[in-house]
Backbone as JSON, one array per atom type, in Angstrom:
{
  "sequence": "XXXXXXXXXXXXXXXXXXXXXXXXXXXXXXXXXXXXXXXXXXXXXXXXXXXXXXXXXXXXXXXXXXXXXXXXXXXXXXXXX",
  "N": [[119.45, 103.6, -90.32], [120.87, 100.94, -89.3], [121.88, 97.11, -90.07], [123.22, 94.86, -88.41], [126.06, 92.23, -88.04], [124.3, 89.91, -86.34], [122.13, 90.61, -86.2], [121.52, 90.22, -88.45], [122.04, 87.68, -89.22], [120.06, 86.27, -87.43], [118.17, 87.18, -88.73], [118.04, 86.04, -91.26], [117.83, 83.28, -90.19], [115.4, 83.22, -89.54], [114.63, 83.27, -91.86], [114.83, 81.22, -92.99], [113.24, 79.44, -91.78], [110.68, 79.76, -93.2], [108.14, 78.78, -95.15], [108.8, 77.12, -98.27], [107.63, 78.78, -100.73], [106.48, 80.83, -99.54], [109.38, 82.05, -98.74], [110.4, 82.53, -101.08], [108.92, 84.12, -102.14], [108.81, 86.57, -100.8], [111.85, 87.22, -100.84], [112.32, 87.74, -103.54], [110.37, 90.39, -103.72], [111.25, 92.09, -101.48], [114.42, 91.7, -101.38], [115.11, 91.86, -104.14], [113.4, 93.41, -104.75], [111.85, 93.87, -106.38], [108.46, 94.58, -108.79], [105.24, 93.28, -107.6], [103.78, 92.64, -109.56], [105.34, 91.38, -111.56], [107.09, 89.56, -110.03], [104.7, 87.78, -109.47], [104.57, 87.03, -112.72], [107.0, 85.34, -112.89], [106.47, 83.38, -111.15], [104.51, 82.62, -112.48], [102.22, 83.35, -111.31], [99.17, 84.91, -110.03], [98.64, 88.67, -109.45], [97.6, 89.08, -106.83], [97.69, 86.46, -105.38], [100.32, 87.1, -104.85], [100.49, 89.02, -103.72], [99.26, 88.14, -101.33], [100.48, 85.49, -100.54], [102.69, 87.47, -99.41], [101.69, 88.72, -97.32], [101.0, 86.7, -95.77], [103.45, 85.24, -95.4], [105.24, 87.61, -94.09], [103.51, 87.97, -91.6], [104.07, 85.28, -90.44], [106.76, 85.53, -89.82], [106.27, 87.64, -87.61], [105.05, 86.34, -85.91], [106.56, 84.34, -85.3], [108.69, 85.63, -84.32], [107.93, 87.5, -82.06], [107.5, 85.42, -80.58], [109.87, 84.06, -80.33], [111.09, 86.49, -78.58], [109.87, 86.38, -76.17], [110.93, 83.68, -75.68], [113.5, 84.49, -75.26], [113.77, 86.35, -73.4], [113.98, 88.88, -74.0], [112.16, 91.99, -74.13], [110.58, 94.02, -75.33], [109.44, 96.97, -74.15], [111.37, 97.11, -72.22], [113.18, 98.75, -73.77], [114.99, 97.03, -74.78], [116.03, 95.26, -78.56]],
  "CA": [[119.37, 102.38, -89.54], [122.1, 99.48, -89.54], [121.97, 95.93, -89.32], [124.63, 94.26, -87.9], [125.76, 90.82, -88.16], [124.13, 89.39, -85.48], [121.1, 90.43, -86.73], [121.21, 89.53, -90.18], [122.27, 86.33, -88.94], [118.9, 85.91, -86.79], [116.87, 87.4, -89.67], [118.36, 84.92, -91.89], [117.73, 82.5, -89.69], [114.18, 82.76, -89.34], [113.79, 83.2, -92.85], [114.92, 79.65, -93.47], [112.38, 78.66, -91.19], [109.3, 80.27, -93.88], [107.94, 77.42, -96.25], [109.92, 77.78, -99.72], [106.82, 79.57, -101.36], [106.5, 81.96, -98.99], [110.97, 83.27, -98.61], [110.74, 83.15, -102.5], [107.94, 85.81, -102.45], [109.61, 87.76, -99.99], [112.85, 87.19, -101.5], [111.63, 88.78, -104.44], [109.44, 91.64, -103.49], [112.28, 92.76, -100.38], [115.99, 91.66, -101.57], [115.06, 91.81, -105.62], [112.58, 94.89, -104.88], [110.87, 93.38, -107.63], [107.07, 94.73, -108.27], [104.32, 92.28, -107.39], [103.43, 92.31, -111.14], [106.95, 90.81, -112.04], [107.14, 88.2, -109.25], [103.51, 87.0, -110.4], [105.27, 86.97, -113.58], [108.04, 84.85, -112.75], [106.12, 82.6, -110.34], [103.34, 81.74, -112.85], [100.38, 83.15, -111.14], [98.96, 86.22, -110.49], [99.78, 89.62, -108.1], [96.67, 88.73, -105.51], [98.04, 85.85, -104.75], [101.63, 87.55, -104.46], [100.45, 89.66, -102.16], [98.14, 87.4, -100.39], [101.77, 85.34, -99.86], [104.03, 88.55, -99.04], [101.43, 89.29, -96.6], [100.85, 85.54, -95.03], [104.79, 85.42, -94.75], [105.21, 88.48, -92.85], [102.69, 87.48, -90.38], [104.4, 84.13, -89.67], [107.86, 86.11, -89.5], [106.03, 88.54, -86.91], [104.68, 85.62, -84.74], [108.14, 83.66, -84.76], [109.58, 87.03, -83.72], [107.22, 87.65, -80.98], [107.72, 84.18, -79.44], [111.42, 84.7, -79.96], [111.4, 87.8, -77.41], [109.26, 86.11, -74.85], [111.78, 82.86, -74.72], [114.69, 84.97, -74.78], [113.45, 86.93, -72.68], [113.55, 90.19, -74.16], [110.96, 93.22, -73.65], [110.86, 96.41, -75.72], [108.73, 97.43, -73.43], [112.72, 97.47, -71.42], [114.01, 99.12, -74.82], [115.33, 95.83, -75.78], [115.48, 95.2, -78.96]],
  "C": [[120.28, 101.34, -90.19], [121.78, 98.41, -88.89], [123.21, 95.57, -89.0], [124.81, 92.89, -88.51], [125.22, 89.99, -87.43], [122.78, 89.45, -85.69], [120.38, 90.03, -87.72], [121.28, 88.04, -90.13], [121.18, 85.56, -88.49], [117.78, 86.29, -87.75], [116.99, 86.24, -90.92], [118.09, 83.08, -91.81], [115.81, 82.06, -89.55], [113.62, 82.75, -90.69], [113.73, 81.6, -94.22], [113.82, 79.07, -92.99], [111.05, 78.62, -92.34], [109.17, 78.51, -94.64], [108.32, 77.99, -97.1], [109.1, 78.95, -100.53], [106.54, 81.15, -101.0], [108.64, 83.05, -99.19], [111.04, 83.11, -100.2], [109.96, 84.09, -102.5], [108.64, 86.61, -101.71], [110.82, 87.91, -100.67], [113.0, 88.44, -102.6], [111.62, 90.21, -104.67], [110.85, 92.07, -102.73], [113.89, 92.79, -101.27], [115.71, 92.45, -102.83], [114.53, 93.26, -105.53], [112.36, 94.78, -105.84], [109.09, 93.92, -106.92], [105.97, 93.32, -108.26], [103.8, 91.87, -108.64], [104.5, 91.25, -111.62], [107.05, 89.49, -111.57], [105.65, 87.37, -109.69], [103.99, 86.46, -111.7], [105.94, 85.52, -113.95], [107.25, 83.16, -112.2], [105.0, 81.56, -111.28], [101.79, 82.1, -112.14], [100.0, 84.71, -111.16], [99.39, 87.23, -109.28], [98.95, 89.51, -106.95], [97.63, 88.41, -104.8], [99.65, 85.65, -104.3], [101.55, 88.07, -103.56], [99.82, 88.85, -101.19], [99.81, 86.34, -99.42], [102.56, 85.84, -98.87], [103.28, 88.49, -97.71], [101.05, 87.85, -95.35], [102.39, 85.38, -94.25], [105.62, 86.73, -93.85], [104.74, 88.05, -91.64], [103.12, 86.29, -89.63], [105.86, 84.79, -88.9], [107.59, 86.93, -87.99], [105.5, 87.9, -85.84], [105.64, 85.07, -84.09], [109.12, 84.56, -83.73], [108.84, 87.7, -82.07], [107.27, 86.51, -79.91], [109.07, 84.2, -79.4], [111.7, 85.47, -78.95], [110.78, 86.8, -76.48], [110.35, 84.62, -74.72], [113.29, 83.18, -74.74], [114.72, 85.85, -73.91], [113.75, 88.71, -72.56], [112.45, 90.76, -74.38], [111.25, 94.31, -74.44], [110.05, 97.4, -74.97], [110.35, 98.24, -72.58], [113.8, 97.88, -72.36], [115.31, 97.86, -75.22], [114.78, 95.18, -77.02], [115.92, 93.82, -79.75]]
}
């Protein structure tokens, strides 16, 4: 699987949108592929509340992204993706 630029551009884009706490945990954990031990580490706290983050900032990423399709008016339902 390949991104393009067009997509990296729109994933980039929404990941400006996160609050700073949240695209540094992701940051992290995804780009760095740092373990949740490490980024706790780094961050000063502990790996809960790394994951408790990773997994709050996904979920906002996955709502933004879901209202994204419905006012652009794509469907994967119509293999748009």
């Amino acid at each position: 699987m390949t991104i393009d630029d067009e997509e990296a551009a729109g994933a980039a884009i929404l990941m400006d949108t996160l609050p700073d706490h949240h695209k540094t945990v992701l940051r992290l954990r995804l780009a760095d592929r740092l373990p949740a031990v490490e980024v706790a580490r780094i961050l000063g706290t502990n790996v809960e509340a790394v994951l408790l983050l990773q997994h709050a900032a996904l979920n906002l990423l996955r709502r933004q992204l879901a209202t994204r399709v419905v006012v652009d008016g794509d469907n994967p339902a119509n293999g748009r993706y």
